[in-house]
C-alpha positions in Angstrom: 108.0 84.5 163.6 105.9 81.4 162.3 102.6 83.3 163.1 103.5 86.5 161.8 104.1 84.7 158.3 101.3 82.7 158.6 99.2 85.9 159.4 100.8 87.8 156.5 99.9 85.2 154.1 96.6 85.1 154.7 96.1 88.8 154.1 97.0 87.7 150.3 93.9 88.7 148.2 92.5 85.1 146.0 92.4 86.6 142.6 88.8 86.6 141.6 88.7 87.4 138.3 86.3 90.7 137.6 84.9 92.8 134.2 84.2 95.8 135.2 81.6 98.2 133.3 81.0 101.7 133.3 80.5 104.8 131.7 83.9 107.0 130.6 85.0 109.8 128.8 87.5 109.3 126.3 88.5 112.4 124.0 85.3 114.1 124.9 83.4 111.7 124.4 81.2 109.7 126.7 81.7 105.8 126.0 81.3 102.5 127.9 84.6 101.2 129.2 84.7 97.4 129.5 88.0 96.6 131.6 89.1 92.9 132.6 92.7 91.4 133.9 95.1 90.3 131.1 94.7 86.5 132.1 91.0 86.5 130.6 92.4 87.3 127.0 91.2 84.5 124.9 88.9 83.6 127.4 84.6 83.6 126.5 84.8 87.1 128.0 87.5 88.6 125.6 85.9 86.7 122.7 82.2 88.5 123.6 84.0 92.0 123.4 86.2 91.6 120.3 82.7 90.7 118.7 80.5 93.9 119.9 80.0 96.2 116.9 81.9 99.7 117.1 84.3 98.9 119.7 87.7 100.0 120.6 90.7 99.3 122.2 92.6 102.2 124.3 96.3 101.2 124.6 96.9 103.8 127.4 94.0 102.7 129.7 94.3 98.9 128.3 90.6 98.9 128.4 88.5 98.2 125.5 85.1 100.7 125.1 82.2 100.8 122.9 79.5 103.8 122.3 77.7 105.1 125.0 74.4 103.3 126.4 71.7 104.5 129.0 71.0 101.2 129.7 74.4 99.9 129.8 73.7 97.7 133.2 70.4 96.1 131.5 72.6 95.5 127.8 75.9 93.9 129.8 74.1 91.2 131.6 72.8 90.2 128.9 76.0 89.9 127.0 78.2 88.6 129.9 75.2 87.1 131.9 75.9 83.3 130.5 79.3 83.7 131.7 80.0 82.0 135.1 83.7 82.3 135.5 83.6 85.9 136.1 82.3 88.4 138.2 80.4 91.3 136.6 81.1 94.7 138.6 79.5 97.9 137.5 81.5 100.9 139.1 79.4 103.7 139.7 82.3 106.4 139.2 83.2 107.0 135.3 87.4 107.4 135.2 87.6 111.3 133.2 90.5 111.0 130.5 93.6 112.8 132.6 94.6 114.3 129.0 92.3 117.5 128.9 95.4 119.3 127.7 94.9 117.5 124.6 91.3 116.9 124.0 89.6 117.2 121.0 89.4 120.5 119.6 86.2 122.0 118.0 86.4 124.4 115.1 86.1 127.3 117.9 88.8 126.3 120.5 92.4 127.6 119.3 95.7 126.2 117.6 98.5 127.2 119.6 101.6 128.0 117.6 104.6 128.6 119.6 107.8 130.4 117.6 111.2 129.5 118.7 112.9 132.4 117.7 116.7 130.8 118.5 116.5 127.5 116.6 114.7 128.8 114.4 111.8 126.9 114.6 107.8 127.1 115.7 105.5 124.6 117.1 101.6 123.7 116.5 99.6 122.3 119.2 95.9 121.2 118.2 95.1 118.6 120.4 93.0 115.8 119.7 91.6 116.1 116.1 92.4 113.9 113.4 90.9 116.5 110.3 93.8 118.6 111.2 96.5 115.7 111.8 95.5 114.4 108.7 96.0 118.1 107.0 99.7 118.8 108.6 100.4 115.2 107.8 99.8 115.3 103.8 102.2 119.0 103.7 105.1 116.8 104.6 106.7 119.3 106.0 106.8 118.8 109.8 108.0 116.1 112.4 105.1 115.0 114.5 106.5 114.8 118.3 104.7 111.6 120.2 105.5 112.7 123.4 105.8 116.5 123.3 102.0 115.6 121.5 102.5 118.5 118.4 104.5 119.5 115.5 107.3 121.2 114.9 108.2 123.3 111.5 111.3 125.0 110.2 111.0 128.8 111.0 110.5 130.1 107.4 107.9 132.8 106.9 106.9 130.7 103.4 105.8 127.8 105.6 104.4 129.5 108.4 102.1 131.5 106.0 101.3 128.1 104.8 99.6 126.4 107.9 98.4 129.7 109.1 96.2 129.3 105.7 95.5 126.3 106.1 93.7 126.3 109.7 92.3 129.3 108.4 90.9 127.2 105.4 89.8 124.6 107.9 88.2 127.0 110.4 90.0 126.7 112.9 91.0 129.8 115.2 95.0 129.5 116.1 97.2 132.3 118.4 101.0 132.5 118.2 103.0 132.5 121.3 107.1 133.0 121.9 109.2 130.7 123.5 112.2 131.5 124.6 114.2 128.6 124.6 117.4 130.3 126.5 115.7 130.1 129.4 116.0 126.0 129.3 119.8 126.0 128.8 121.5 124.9 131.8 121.1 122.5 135.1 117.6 122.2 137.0 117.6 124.8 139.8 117.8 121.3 142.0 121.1 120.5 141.6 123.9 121.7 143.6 126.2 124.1 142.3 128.8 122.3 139.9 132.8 123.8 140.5 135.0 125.7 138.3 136.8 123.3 135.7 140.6 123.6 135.4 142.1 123.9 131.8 143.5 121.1 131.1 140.0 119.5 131.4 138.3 121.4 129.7 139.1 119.3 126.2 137.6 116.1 127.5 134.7 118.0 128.9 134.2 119.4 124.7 134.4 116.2 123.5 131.9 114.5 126.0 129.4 117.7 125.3 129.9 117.1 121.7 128.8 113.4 121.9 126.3 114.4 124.0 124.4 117.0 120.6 125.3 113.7 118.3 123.2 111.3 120.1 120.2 113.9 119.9 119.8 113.5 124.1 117.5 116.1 125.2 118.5 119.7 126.1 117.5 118.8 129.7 119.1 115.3 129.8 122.3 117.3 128.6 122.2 119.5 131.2 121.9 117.4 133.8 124.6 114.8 132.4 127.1 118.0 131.9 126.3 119.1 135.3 127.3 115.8 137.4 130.2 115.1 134.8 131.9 117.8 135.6 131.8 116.9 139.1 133.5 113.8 138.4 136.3 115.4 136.6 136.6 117.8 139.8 136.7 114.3 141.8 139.3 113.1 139.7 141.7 116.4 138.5 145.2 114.5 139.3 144.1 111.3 137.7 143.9 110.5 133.9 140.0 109.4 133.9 140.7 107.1 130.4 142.8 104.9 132.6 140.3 104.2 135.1 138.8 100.7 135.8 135.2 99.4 136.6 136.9 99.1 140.6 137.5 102.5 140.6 134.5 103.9 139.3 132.6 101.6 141.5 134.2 103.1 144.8 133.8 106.3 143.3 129.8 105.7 142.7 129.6 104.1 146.3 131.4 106.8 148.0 128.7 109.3 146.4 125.4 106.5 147.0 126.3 107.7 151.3 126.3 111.7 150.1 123.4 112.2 147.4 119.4 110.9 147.2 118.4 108.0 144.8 117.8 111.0 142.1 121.1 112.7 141.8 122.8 108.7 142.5 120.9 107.8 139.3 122.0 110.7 137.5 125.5 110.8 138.3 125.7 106.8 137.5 124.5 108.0 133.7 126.4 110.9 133.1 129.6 108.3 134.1 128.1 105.0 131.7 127.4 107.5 129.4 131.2 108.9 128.9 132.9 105.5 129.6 130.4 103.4 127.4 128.9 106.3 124.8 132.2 108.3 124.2 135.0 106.0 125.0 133.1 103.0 123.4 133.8 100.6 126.3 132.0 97.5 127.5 128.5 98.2 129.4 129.3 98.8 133.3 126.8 98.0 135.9 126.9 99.1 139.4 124.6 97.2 142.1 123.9 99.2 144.3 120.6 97.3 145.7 118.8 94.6 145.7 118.3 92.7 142.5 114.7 93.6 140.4 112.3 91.2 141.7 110.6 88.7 139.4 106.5 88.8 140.6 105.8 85.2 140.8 102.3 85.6 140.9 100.2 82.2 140.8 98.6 80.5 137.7 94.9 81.1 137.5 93.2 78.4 135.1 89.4 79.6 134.3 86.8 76.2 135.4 86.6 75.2 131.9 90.4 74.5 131.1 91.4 73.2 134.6 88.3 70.4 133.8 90.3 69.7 130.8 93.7 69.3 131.8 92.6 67.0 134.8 90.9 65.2 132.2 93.6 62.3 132.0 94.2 62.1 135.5 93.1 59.6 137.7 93.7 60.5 141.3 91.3 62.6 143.0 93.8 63.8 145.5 96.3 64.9 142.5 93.0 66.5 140.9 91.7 68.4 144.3 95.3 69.7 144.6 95.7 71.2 141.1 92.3 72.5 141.1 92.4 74.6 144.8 96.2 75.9 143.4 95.6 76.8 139.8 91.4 77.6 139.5 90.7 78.4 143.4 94.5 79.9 144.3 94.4 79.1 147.8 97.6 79.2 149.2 100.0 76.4 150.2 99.7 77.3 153.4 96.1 77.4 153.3 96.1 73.8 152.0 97.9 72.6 155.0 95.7 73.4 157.0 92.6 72.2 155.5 90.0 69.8 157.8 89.0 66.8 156.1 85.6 67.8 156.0 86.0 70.7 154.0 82.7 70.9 152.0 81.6 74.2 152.7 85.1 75.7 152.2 83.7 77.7 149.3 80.5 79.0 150.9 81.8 79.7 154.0 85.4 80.8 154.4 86.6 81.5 151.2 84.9 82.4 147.8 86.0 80.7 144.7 87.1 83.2 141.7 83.9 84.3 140.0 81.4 82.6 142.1 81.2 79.7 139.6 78.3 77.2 141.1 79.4 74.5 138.7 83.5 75.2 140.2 81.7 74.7 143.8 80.0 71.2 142.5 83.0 69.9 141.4 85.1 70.7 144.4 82.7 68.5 147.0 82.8 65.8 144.5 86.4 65.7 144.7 86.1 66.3 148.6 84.2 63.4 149.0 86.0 60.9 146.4 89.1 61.6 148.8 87.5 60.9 151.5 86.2 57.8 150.0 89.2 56.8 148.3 91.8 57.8 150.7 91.8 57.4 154.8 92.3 61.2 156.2 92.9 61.4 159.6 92.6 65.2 160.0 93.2 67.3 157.0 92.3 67.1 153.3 95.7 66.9 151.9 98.2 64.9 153.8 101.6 63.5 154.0 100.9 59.9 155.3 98.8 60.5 157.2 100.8 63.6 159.1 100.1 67.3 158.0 102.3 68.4 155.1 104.4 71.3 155.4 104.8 73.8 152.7 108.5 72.6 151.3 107.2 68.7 151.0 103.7 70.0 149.4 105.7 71.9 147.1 107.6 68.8 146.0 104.5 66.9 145.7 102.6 69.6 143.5 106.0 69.1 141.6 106.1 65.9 140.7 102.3 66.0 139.9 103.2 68.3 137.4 105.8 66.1 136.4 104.6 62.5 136.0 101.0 63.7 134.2 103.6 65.9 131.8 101.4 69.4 132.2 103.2 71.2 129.6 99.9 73.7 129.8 100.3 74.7 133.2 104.3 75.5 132.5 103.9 77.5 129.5 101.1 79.3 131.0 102.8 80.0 134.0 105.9 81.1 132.6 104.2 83.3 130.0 102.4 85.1 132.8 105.9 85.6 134.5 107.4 86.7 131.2 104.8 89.6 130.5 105.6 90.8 134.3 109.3 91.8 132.6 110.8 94.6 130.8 111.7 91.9 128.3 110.9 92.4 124.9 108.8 90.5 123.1 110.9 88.9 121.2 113.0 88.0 124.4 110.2 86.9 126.0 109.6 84.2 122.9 112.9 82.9 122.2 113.5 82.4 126.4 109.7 80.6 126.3 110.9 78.8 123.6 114.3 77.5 124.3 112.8 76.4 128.1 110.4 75.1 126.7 112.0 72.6 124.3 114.9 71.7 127.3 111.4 70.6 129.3 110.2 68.3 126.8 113.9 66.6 126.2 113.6 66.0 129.6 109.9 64.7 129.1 108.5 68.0 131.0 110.7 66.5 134.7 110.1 70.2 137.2 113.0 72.3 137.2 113.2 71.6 140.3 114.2 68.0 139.6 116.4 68.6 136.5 120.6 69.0 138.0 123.2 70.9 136.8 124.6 67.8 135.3 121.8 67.5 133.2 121.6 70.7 132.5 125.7 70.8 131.2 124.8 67.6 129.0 122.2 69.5 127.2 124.2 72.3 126.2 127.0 69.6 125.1 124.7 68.7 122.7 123.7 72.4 120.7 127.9 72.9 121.0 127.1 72.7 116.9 125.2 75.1 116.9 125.9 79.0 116.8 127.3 80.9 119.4 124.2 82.9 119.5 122.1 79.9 119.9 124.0 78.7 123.0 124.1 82.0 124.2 120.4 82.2 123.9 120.3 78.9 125.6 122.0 80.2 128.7 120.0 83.4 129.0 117.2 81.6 129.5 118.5 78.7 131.6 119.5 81.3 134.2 115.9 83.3 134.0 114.4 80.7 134.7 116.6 78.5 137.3 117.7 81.8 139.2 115.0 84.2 139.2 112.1 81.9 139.3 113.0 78.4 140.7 115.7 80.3 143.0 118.6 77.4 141.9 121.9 78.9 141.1 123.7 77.8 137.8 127.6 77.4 138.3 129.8 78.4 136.0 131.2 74.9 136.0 128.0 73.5 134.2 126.6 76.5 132.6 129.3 78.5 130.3 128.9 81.0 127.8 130.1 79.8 123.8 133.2 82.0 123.2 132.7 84.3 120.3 134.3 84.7 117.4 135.7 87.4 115.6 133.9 87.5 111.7 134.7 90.5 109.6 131.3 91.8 108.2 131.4 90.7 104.6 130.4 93.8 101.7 130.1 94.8 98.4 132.4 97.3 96.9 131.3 99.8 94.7 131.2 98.3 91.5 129.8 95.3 92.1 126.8 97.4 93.6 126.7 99.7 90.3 126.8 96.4 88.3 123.9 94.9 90.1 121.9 98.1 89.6 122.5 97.9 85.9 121.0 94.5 85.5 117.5 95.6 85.8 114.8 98.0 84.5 112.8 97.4 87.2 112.5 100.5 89.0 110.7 99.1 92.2 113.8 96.5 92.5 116.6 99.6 91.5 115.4 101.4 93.8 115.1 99.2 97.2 118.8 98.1 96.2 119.5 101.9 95.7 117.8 102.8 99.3 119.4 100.2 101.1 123.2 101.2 100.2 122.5 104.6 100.4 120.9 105.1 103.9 122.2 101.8 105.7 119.1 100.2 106.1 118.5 97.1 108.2 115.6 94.7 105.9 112.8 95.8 108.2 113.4 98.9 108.4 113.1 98.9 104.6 110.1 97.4 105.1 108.5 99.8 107.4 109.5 102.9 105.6 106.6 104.8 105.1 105.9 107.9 102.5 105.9 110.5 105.8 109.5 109.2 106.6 111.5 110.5 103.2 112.2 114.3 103.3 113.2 114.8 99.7 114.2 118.8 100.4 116.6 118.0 103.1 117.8 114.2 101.5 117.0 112.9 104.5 114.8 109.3 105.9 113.2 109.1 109.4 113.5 105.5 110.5 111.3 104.8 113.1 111.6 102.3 115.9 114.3 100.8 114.4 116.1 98.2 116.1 116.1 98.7 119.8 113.2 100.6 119.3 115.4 104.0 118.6 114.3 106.5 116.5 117.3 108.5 113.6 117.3 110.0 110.5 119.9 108.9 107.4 120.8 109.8 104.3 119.1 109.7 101.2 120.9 110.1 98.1 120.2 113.3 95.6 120.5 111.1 92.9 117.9 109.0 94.2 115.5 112.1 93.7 113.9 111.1 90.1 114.1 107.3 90.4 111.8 108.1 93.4 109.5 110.4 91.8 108.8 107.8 88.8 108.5 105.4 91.1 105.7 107.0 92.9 104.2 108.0 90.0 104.1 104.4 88.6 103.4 102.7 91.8 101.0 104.6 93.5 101.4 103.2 97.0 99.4 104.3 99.8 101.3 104.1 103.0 104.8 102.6 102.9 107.0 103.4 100.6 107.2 99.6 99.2 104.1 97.6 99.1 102.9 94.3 98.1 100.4 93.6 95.4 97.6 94.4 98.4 97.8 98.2 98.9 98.6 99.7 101.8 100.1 96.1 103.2 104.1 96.1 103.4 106.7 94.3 100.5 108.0 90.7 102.4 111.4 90.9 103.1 111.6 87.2 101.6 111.0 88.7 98.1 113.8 91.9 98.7 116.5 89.4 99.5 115.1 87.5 96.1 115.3 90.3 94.1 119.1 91.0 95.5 119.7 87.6 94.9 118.7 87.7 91.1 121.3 90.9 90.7 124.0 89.7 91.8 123.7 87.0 90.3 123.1 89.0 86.8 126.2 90.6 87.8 128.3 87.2 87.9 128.7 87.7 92.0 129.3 84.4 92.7 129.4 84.2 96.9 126.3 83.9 98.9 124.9 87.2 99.7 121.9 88.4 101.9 120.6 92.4 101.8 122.6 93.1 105.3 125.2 93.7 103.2 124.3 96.7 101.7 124.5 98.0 104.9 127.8 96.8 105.8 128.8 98.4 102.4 127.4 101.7 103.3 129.6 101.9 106.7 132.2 100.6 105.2 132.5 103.2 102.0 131.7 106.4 104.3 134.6 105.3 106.5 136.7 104.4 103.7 135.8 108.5 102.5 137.6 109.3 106.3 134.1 110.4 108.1 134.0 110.5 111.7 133.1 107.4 113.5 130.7 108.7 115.4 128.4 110.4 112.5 129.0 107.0 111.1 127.7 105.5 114.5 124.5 107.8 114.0 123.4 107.2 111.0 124.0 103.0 111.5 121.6 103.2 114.4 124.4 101.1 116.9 123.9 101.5 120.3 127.3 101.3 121.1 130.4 102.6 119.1 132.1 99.4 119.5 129.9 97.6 117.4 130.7 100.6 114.3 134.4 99.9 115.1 134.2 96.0 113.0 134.0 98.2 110.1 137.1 100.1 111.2 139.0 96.1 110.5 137.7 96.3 106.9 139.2 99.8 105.5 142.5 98.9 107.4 145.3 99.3 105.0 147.7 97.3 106.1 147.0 95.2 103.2 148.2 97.5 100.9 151.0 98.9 102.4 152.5 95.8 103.6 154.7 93.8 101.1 154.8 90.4 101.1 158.4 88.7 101.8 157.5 86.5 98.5 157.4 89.5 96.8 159.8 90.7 98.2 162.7 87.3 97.2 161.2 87.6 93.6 162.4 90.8 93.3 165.7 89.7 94.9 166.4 86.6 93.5 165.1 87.0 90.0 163.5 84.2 89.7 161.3 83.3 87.2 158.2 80.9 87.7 157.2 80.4 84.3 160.9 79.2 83.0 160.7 75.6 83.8 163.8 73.6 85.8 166.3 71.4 83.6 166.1 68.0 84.1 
């Protein structure tokens, strides 16, 4: 068992870190790609290429690429040639772009336009060319589809004479094709025949259908969740399905994981969250059904330059050696155990040191030979007193190394190379960083490894003050990092949650809003005020409105990658129709629909809360307020009006509907209906306040 680890690990690659060079083809056009790992960014290689003249950066490939060269060999070398920690490779195969589909067009290949007869509707696919984007982009008539990669119009013969003219105009040649969109109604020919529904459950079946159209899911993704739903209400004919619980469901799901692949398991799993959590507004369920997602705990590699820096400050040469043949020369720990004392040549025989770096090879026998010197080795180059370390107790030393010369570089490097690994967000990924980071330095930067859960529970004791979503960031990122990295699990003895509390959503009513808006002229100010009640926008999503996004025929606003990064239309008032105009006839902005006194850059949300500020205040509001609650007013009012929570839902952008029901607490009216028992004995008792007792 021993030597068939031993034998796996040293199969593991060293990373060496490479730029690679060579010719490509990028949207028909031949360029030079220049590709290198995500640890070099900010390194002397990523600063040489963000300086070359004309050069690019392809999100897609994540390669950046500058205009083709013959004698692109000849010109790298001498750009990268003064760097030694990396390894120039020239490829000799170019990489074709896999997108031909979408290429760029010249004026003589052809616009498709494909008419959708049934909804009404016809598509235009150009390809790659930005004269024509540009074009179908100023009409502001069409959606442009990201993934589907064209656009779709409304099926009027006014507009479709339009664009016709208009690649006529440009020159280009188009053909119209007819899609017949009945034919993509119903379940993939994969799945398995779904049973005859009964009657009575055919009303819960209409309902989940229907929520299925108001969350815009594809036609496909409908079919499919249709399909397997109504094999769970087959499953479950005799039983109410509302009244099930998360047990239930779970030895439903499991009894299906032994009869269907990993596809129609997935599938049948969503079509279930997706009534339970989607329609029913319950709590998120999750069923593990495998192993948990594995974190890739790939090792720290420090270019030569920064690993000479941090060892700067230290004075052992055997701390020094170690740090160096982990972080710079990622040799293994297993590797390192086994290392003869006289271990000079290491690097130019055995193994090769990442890039090749003569100085890095220097500076290694120097430290070889001050151990050898300063220490007295028996056998190997790293030991235990004198015995061979193991893995676990060379582990604990690199530990405390990193604990007692406080290496706060090599942790936030090393976590933030983790972190990217994730699905995380990037705003996850910096308020986890963060918070670790700061419990690390309270405990002057001891390993995690070190730190116990008692010491851990005394920490959060001490942010109890602060908000619940604080601590509950605080835990988040305690068990990231304890569980999934350092593999130490956090009882819930020492490590709880903050209990939330319950905080009604605070809102204007309607006229304190029209009060506000008649305290100003200013019809920049009027109008982000009038916007933000009107649609239920969040602040950046006001910010990042852009011109393209407000369709004044159909009084509708496109929010894009909203919170969530989910994509919905809103409302947008009629009445808002010639504030807007004069706006944008005064204004003049370029690109976003409010912009600063730099055109084209966006408005800061710091100066829209100001601005709402200042109203209210004109107004004589006298509590605090803060622009979400135009928002909260706008969900509020539409509910008050007796519109279905779920359109409501919709147009908020909420993921799920329980966070729409808060506002169902506000419009409650209890309040009103309800009498008082004070009330209720003055008009009993007669009893007058103002008439004063006799003495």
């Amino acid at each position: 068992m021993q030597n068939s680890e031993q034998k796996q690990d040293n199969l593991q690659p060293i990373f060496m870190p490479e730029v690679q060079i060579y010719p490509i083809i990028h949207k028909n056009v031949q360029r030079i790609a220049i590709k290198y790992p995500f640890q070099l960014k900010g390194s002397k290689v990523d600063k040489v290429t963000r300086l070359l003249p004309n050069r690019q950066y392809s999100v897609t490939k994540k390669l950046w690429h500058i205009p083709y060269r013959k004698d692109y060999k000849t010109w790298a070398t001498s750009q990268f040639g003064n760097i030694t920690d990396v390894a120039i490779i020239f490829p000799e195969k170019a990489i074709i772009s896999k997108s031909p589909d979408f290429s760029l067009p010249e004026k003589e290949k052809i616009v498709k336009i494909k008419i959708d007869k049934t909804n009404r509707r016809f598509y235009v696919e150009h390809g790659y060319s930005p004269e024509l984007f540009k074009a179908l982009a100023t009409l502001k008539k069409g959606i442009w589809l990201k993934k589907q990669q064209n656009w779709v119009f409304r099926g009027t013969n006014e507009l479709f004479k339009k664009i016709t003219d208009l690649l006529n105009q440009k020159g280009f040649k188009w053909t119209t094709l007819s899609v017949n969109s009945q034919q993509k109604s119903g379940p993939p020919p994969n799945l398995p025949a779904a049973p005859t529904l009964p009657g009575k459950l055919i009303a819960i079946l209409n309902t989940y259908t229907i929520t299925l159209r108001i969350k815009r899911l594809s036609p496909n993704t409908q079919s499919i969740y249709t399909h397997w739903f109504k094999i769970f209400l087959c499953d479950h004919d005799k039983v109410d399905i509302n009244n099930l619980n998360y047990y239930q469901l779970f030895s439903y799901i499991k009894q299906k994981s032994t009869e269907l692949n990993e596809t129609s398991l997935r599938q049948i799993i969503a079509a279930i969250k997706f009534y339970y959590e989607r329609t029913l507004g319950r709590e998120k369920m999750f069923f593990k059904l495998s192993d948990k997602y594995k974190i890739n705990k790939s090792t720290l590699y420090l270019p030569f330059g920064e690993i000479i820096e941090i060892e700067k400050g230290i004075d052992s040469p055997g701390d020094r050696l170690l740090l160096f043949l982990v972080y710079h020369a990622n040799v293994t720990l297993r590797e390192i155990c086994t290392l003869p004392k006289d271990a000079e040549t290491l690097f130019s025989e055995t193994l090769k040191i990442p890039g090749n770096n003569q100085a890095a090879i220097n500076y290694f026998k120097d430290l070889v030979t001050e151990c050898k010197l300063r220490y007295n080795l028996n056998k190997y180059l790293v030991e235990n007193h004198g015995k061979q370390h193991t893995i676990a107790t060379l582990k604990g030393k690199l530990y405390k190394i990193l604990s007692y010369y406080r290496l706060q570089v090599i942790y936030k490097k090393q976590y933030e190379q983790i972190l990217r690994q994730t699905q995380f967000s990037l705003i996850t990924q910096k308020m986890y960083l963060g918070a670790f980071m700061k419990f690390l330095a309270y405990f002057n930067y001891k390993h995690p490894a070190f730190i116990a859960n008692e010491d851990i529970r005394d920490y959060l004791v001490l942010h109890r003050e602060k908000s619940a979503s604080h601590q509950d960031c605080l835990v988040s990122s305690f068990k990231f990092f304890f569980e999934k990295i350092h593999n130490h699990t956090l009882s819930d003895k020492y490590v709880m949650r903050p209990r939330r509390g319950f905080h009604l959503p605070d809102y204007f009513n309607q006229e304190e809003i029209a009060a506000m808006l008649n305290t100003t002229d200013n019809i920049k100010h009027k109008l982000i005020i009038g916007l933000a009640y009107s649609a239920g926008l969040r602040r950046a999503e006001i910010q990042n409105l852009r011109l393209v996004d407000i369709d004044l025929k159909h009084n509708r606003i496109f929010v894009k990658d909203s919170k969530g990064n989910r994509d919905r239309y809103t409302l947008f008032s009629k009445h808002l129709h010639e504030l807007y105009k004069e706006y944008l006839e005064k204004e003049k902005p370029r690109f976003y629909v409010f912009e600063s006194w730099s055109p084209g850059n966006k408005y800061s949300t710091t100066s829209m809360a100001q601005v709402l500020k200042k109203m209210a205040k004109a107004a004589g509001i006298q509590r605090n307020v803060h622009l979400h609650m135009l928002r909260h007013s706008f969900a509020t009012h539409l509910l008050e009006d007796g519109k279905d929570i779920r359109y409501v839902q919709e147009l908020l952008g909420h993921r799920s509907i329980k966070t729409t029901e808060r506002y169902t607490h506000i419009i409650n009216d209890a309040l009103e209906t309800v009498v008082s028992p004070f009330d209720r004995m003055i008009n009993e008792t007669s009893l007058n306040l103002k008439k004063h007792a006799p003495p």
